[in-house]
MIKOL-9000 format. One record per atom (N, C-alpha, C): x, y, z; residue number from 0; atom name. Coordinates in steps of 0.2 Angstrom, whole numbers, m for minus. Example, Ala and Ser with C-alpha at 12.3 -4.5 7.8 and 13.67 -1.06 7.14 Angstrom:
BEGIN
       x       y       z   seq   atom
      66     m28      39     0      N
      62     m22      39     0     CA
      66     m16      39     0      C
      64     m11      35     1      N
      68      m5      36     1     CA
      64       0      39     1      C
//
This chain:
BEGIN
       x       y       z   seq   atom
    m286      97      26     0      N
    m291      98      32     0     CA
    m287      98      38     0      C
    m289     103      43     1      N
    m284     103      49     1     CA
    m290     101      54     1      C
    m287      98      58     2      N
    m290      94      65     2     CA
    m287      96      71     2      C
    m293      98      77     3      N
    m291      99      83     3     CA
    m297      94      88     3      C
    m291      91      92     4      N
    m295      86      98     4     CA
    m291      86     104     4      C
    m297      87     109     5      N
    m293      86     115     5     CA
    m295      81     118     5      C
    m293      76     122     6      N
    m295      70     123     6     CA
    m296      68     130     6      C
    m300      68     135     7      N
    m299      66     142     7     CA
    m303      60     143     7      C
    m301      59     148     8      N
    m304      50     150     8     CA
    m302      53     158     8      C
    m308      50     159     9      N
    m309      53     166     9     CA
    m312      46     170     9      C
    m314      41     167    10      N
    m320      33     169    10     CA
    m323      37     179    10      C
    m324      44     178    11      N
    m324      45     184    11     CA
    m321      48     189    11      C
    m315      48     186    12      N
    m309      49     191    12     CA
    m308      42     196    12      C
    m306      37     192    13      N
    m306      31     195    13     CA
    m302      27     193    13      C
    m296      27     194    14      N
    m291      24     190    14     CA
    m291      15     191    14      C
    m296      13     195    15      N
    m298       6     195    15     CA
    m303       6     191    15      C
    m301       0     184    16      N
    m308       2     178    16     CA
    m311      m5     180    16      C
    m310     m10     183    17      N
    m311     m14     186    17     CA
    m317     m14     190    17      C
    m323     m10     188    18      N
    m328      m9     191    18     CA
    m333     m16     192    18      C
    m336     m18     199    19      N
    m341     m24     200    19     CA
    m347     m20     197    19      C
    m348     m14     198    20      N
    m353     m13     195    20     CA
    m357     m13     187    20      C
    m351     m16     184    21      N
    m352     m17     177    21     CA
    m352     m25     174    21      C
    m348     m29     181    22      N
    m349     m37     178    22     CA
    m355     m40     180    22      C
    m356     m45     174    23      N
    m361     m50     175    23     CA
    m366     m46     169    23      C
    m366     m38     164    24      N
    m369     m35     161    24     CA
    m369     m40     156    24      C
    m377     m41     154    25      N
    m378     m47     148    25     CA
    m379     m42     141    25      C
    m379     m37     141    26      N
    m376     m35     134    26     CA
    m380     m26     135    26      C
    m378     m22     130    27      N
    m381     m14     130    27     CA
    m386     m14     121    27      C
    m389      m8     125    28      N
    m392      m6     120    28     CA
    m390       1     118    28      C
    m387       2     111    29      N
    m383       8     109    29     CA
    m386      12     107    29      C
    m385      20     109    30      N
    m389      27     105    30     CA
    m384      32     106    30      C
    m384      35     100    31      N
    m381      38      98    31     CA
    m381      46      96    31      C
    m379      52      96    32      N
    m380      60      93    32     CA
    m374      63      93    32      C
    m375      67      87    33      N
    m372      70      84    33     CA
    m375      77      83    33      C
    m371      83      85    34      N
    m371      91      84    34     CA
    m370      92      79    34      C
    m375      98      76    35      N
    m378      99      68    35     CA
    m371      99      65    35      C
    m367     102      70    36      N
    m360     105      64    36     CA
    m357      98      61    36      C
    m359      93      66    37      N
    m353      86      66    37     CA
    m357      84      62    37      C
    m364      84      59    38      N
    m369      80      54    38     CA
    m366      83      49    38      C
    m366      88      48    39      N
    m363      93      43    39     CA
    m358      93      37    39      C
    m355      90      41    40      N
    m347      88      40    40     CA
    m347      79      39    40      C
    m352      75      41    41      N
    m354      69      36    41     CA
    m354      64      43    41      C
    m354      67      48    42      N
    m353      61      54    42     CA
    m359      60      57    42      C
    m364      56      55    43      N
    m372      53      55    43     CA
    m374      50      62    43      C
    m378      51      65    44      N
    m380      50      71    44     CA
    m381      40      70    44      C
    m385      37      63    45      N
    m385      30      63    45     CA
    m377      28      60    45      C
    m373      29      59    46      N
    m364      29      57    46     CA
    m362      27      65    46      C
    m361      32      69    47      N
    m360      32      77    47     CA
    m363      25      78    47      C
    m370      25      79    48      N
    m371      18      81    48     CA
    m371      12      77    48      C
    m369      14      71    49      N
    m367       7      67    49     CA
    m361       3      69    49      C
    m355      10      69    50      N
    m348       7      72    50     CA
    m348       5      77    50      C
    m350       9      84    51      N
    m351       8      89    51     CA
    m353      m2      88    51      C
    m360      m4      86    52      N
    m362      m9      88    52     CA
    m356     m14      86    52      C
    m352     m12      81    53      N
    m348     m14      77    53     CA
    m343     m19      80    53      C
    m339     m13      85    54      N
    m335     m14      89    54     CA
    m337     m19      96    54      C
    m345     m16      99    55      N
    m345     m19     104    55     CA
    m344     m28     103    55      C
    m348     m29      97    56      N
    m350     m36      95    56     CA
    m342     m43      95    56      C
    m336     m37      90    57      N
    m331     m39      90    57     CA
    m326     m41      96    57      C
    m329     m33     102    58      N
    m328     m36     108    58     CA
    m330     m43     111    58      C
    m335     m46     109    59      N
    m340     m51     112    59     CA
    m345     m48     117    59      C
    m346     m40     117    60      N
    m352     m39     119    60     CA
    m359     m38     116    60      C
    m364     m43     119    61      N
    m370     m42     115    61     CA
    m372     m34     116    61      C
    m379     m34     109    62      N
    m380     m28     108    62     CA
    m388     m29     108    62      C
    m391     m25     110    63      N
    m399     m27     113    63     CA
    m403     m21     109    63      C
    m404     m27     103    64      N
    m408     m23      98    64     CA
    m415     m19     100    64      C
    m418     m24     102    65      N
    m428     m25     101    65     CA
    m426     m19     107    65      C
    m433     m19     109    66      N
    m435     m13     114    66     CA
    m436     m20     121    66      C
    m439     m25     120    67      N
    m441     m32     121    67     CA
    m432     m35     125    67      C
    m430     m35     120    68      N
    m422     m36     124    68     CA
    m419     m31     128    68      C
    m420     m25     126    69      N
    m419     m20     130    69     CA
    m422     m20     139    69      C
    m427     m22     139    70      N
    m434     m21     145    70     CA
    m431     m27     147    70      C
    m431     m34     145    71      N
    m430     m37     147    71     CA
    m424     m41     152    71      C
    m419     m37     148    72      N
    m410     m38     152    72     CA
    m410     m32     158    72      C
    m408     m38     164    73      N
    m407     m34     171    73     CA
    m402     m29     171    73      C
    m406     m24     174    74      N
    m401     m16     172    74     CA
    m403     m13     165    74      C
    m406     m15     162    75      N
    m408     m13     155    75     CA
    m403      m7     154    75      C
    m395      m9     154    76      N
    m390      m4     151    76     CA
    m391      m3     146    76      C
    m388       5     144    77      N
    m387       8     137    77     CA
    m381      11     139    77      C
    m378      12     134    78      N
    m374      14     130    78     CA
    m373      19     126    78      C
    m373      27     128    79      N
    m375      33     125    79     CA
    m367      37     121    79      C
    m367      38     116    80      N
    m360      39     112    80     CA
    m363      46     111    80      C
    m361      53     113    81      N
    m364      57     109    81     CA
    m355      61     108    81      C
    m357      63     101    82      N
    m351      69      97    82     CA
    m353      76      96    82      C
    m350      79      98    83      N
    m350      88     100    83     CA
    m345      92      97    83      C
    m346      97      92    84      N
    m341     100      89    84     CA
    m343     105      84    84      C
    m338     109      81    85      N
    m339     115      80    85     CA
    m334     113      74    85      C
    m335     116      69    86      N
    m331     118      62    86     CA
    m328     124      61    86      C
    m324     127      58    87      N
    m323     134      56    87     CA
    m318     132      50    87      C
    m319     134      45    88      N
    m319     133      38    88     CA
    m315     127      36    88      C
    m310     123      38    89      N
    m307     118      35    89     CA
    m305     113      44    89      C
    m305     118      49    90      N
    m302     116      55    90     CA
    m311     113      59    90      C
    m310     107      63    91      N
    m314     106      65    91     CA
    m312     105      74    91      C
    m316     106      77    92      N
    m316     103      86    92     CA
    m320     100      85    92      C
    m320      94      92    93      N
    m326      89      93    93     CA
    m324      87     101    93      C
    m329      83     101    94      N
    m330      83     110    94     CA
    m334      74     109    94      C
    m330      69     111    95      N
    m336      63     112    95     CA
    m334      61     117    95      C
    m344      60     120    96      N
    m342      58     128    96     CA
    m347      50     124    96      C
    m344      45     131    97      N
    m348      38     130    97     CA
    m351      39     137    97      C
    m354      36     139    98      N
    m358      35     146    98     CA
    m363      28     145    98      C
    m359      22     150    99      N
    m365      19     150    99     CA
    m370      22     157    99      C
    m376      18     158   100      N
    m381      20     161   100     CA
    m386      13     161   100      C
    m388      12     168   101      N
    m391       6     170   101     CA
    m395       7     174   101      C
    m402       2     176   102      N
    m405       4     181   102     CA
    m402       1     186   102      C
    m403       4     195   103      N
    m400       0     199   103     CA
    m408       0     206   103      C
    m407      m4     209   104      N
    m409      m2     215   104     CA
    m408       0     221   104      C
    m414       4     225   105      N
    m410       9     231   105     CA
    m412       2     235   105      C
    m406       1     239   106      N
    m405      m3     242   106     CA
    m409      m3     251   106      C
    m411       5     254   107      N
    m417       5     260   107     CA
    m423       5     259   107      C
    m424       5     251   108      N
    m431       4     248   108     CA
    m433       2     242   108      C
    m431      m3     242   109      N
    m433      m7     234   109     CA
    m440      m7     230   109      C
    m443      m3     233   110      N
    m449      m3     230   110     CA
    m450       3     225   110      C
    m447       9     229   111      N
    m445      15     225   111     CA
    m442      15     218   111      C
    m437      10     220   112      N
    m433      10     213   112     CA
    m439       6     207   112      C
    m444      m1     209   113      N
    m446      m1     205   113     CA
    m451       0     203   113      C
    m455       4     207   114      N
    m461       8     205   114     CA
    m459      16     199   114      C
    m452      17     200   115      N
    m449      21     191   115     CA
    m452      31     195   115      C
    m457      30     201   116      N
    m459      35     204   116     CA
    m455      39     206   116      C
    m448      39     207   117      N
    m442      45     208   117     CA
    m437      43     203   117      C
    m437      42     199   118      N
    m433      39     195   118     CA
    m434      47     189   118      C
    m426      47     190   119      N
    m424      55     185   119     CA
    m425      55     176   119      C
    m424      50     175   120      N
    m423      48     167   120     CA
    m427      42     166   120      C
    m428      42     161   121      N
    m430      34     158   121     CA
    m429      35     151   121      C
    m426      29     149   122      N
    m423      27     141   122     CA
    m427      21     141   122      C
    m429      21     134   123      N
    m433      16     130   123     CA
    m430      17     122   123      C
    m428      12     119   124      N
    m425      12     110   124     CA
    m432      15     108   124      C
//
């Protein structure tokens, strides 16, 4: 079986990974997807988030099962792992992006952010 990847890391274009905006996170909530071709070929969208939780844990980062744990941890961060890819008959491409995601507040109007009223997205497990 032949294998093609091409691997970027971009954390942004920010070569300080030392972000404050990530410390003091009391743990994430992971989700996961996979592209039909990459299910296809046996890479399962609960696999992803199996390993994933796997590693965070070993990291010593907690993992915010419930919906309850999720809601109730400040920032209610996740953790999105999604794999992207194409097969052609033995050779495979793939594409995995991670992106965490958290709530934040608008700082000239707090109210806004928690009333969820301009708020583009919403994640719930």
């Amino acid at each position: 079986m032949g294998l093609l990847a091409a691997v970027t890391v971009s954390a942004q274009d920010d070569p300080d990974l030392k972000r404050p905006t990530l410390k003091g996170i009391k743990g994430v909530h992971v989700a996961a997807g996979a592209a039909k071709d990459v299910a296809d070929a046996g890479l399962r969208t609960d696999v992803i988030e199996t390993d994933t939780e796997l590693k965070l844990r070993q990291a010593g980062i907690r993992v915010l099962e419930t919906t309850a744990e999720f809601a109730s941890t400040p920032g209610s961060p996740a953790l999105f792992v999604s794999v992207e890819g194409l097969s052609n008959k033995e050779a495979y491409g793939f594409d995995v992006s991670v992106s965490l995601s958290q709530n934040v507040l608008l700082e000239r109007d707090p109210l806004l952010t928690q009333t969820g009223k301009y708020c583009c997205r919403s994640f719930r497990p």
